[in-house]
N, C-alpha and C positions, 0 to 999 in steps of 0.2 A: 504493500500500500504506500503512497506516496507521502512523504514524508513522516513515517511513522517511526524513525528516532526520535525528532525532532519533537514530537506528538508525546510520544514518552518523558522525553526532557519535560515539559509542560507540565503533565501530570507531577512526576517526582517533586518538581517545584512547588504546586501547590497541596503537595501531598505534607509539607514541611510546617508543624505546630504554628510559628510566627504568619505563617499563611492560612490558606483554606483548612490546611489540619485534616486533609483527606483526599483522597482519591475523588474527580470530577461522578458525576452518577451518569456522564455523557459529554465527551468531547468532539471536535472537528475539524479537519481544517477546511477555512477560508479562503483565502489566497495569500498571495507573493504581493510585495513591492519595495522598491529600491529607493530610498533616501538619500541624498546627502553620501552614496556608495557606500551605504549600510545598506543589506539585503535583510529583508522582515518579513518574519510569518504570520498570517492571521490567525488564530482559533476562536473556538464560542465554544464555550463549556459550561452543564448545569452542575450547581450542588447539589442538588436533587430531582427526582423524579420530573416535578411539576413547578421546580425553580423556573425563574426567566435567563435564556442565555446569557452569558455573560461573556466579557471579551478578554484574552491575552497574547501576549507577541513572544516570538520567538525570532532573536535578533541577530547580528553579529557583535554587541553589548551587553547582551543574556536571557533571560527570563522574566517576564514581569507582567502583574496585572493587578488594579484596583479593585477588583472584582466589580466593575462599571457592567452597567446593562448595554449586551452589546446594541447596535443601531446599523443596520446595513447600508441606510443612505450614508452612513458618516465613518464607518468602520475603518476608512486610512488617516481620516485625520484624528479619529479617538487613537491609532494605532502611532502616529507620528508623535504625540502628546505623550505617549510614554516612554515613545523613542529617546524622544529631547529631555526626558527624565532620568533615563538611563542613561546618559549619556553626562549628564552633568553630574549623576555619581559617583562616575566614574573616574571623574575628574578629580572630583574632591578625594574622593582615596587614593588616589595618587598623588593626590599634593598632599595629603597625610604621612602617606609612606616620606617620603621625603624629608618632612617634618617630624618623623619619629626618633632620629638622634639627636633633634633640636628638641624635645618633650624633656627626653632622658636630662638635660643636660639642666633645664631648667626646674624640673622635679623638684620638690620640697621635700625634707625628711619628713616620714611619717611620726607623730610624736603626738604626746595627749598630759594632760593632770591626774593621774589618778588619788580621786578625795579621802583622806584615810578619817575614818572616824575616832582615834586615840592615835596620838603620834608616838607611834612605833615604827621601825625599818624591820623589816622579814625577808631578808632578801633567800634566806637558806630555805623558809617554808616556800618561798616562791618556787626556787631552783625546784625542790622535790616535787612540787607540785606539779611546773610545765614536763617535766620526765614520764610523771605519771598520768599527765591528761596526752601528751601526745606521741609517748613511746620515743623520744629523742633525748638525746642527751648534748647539753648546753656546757660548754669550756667556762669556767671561771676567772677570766682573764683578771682579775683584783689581788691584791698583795694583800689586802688587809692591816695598811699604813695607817700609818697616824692620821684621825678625822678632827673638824674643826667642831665646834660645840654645835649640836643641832643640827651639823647638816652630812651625809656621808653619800657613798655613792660604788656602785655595781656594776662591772663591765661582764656579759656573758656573751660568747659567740656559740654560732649553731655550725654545723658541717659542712656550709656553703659558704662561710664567712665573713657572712652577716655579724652586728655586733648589735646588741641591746646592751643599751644604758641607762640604770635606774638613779636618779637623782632623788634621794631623798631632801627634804626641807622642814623641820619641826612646828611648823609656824602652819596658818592660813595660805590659800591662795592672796596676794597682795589686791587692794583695795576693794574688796567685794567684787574682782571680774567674775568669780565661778557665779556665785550667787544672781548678778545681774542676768547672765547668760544661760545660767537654768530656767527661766521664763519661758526660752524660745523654744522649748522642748514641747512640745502640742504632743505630745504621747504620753507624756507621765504629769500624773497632775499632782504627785509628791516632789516634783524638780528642786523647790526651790527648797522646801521643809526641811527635804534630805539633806542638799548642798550645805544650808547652813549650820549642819551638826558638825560637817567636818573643823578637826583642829590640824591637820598636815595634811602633806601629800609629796607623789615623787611622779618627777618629772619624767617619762620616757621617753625617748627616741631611738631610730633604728639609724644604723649607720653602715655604709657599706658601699661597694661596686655591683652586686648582684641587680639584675632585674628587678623595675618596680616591680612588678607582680611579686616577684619571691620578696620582695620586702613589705610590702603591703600584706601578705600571708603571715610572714612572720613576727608582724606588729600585730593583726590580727589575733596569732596563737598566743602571746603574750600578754594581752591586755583581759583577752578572756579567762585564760589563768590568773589573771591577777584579780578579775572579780568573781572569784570562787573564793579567795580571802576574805575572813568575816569582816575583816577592817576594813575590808575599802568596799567605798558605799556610793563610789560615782567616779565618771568617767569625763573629765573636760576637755571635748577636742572640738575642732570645725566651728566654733564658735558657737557650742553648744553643751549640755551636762546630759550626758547618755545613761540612760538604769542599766545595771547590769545584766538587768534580764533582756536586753536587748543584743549584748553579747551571745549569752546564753544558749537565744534563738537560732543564732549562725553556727551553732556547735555543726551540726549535720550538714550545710554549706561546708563550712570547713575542711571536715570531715573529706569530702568527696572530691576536692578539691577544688572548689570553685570558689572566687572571691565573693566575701561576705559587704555586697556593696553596700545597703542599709548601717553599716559602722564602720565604712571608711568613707563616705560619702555622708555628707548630710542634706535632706530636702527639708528645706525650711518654708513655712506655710503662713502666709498672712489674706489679711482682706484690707480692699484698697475701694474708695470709692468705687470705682467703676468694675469690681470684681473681685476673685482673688488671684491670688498672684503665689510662686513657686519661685524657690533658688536652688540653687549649689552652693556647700562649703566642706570643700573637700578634693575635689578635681585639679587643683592647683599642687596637691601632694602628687598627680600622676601627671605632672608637665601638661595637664587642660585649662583653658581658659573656664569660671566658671560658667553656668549658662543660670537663665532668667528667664519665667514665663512671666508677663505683665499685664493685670486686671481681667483675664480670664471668665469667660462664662464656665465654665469648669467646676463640676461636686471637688469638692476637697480631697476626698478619699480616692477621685478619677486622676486629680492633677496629680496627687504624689506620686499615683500608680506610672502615669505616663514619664514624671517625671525620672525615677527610677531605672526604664525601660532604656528611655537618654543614656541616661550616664550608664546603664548596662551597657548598652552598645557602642558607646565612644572606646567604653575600658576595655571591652572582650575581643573588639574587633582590629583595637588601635585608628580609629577612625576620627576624623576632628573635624568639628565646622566649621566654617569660616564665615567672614564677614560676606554679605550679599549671593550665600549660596540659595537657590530654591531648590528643592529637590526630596524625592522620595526617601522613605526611611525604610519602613514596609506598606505590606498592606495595606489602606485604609489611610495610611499619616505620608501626609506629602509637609515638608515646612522652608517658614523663609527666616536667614539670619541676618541682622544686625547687629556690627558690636559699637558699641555704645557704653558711655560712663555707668559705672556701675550703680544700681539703687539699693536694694535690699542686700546687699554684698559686696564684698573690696569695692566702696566705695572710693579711693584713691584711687582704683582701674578703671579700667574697662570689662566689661562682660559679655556673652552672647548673650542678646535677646532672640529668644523662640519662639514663633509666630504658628500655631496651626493652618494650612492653606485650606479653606474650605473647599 
């Protein structure tokens, strides 16, 4: 049959969860036509029985369709309109690629507050603890030298040579930052109660040559071993006071290897006159510009979701937006970027604003 790899590719395609999540109940091909000396396939595929056709292209750019109701009088130019989509993201992932040793370089250490509720340092319960929550064993790089009054500190490296550094500090976080910035926590609505029982805390940071991702893991492994400790009762990073059951939750993410983006990422959630609105703080630890949804018709519980989905995909794919791109993401989400001064976030930068295309 006449083009039935090609037919096949299609299918696989939207056979893929972030797509249709199944095999068509009914595919076909259309026809041929040639763009721009891009050669393009038409099909019209149902999701089910007694679905209305719908349209996708099989390109020399790849696979793609909005699950748009096909239209015969219009089927090359609905078909050019995804051409010209795929073809601008294709752009942008290449000039990602490119810009991926320029990421690495700008990358921030990943690093956080952890709030201790009595100031104590436990660096040896810690040690025993990260061994036996993730079956690795951590180098003690520390001499256990002479420390100054109130304050000491813990150098451990892992098998990749990675190094964790635990800074303790006997004291408060300085001026009431943790306290202010537990507010912005819309998930715990003990944020600030808790923050303020803490009397110390220590400072972590990862350091090393390794892969962000292998460092973002291994800041991950270590911060959720640390709030398994009954003393430490909050977590201050992204410019926000994380529960530890927030940690907790990522154990099985972890686990499996996948980054735990909900606590190395933060979506932070407000309402603005004319809607709400979504950020990043966090994406600037993985060499990203943050990004910005602004005044939003958007349920709350929809924009974190999507926003999440975001930063999933910039982090997993090494994919980056840029200023004035429009273009599809998946399915369903086509968007347009502008970067622009930042509002709810580094506001001393710039940020990506991200525009849903209707």
């Amino acid at each position: 049959m006449r083009y039935e790899k090609e037919k096949q590719e299609v299918i696989d395609w939207l056979k893929h969860p972030n797509e249709l999540g199944k095999a068509p109940s009914k595919i076909e091909f259309v026809k041929e036509f040639t763009d721009d000396d891009s050669n393009c396939l038409i099909f019209k595929y149902k999701k089910g029985l007694f679905s209305p056709w719908l349209l996708a292209i099989h390109s020399d750019s790849g696979v793609f369709s909005e699950q748009e109701k096909y239209d015969e009088k219009r089927d090359i130019e609905q078909a050019k309109k995804l051409l010209d989509f795929l073809k601008q993201y294709w752009k942008s992932v290449a000039k990602s690629v490119e810009e991926s040793e320029k990421r690495k370089e700008k990358a921030k250490n990943f690093g956080a507050f952890v709030l201790k509720e009595e100031p104590e340092f436990e660096p040896d319960e810690f040690l025993k603890k990260y061994e036996e929550d993730w079956g690795e064993r951590l180098k003690d790089n520390d001499g256990h030298g002479e420390k100054k009054e109130g304050v000491d500190a813990r150098i451990f490296e892992n098998e990749n040579g990675l190094r964790l550094v635990i800074g303790y500090m006997d004291f408060r976080v300085p001026n009431n930052e943790a306290e202010e910035n537990a507010v912005y926590n819309w998930m715990w609505k003990d944020a600030v109660a808790t923050t303020e029982k803490h009397k110390a805390h220590e400072v972590i940071t990862i350091m090393g040559d390794g892969e962000i991702k292998e460092q973002a893991m291994f800041y991950a492994k270590a911060v959720l071993t640390l709030c398994r400790m009954e003393n430490n009762i909050g977590v201050y990073s992204n410019g926000v006071v994380y529960q530890p059951e927030l940690f907790f939750a990522m154990e099985e993410c972890i686990r499996n290897g996948e980054l735990p983006i909900p606590v190395l990422v933060w979506i932070g959630l407000g309402r603005e006159e004319d809607g709400i609105s979504a950020w990043t703080d966090g994406m600037k630890n993985f060499g990203f510009d943050e990004m910005e949804m602004i005044g939003t018709k958007e349920k709350p519980e929809e924009l974190h979701n999507l926003m999440i989905a975001l930063v999933d995909y910039c982090i997993n794919n090494d994919v980056e937006f840029h200023d004035g791109d429009s273009m599809p993401v998946w399915a369903g989400l086509k968007i347009d970027v502008k970067k622009t001064k930042g509002v709810n976030v580094d506001d001393e930068g710039e940020t990506l604003k991200i525009r849903k295309v209707e």
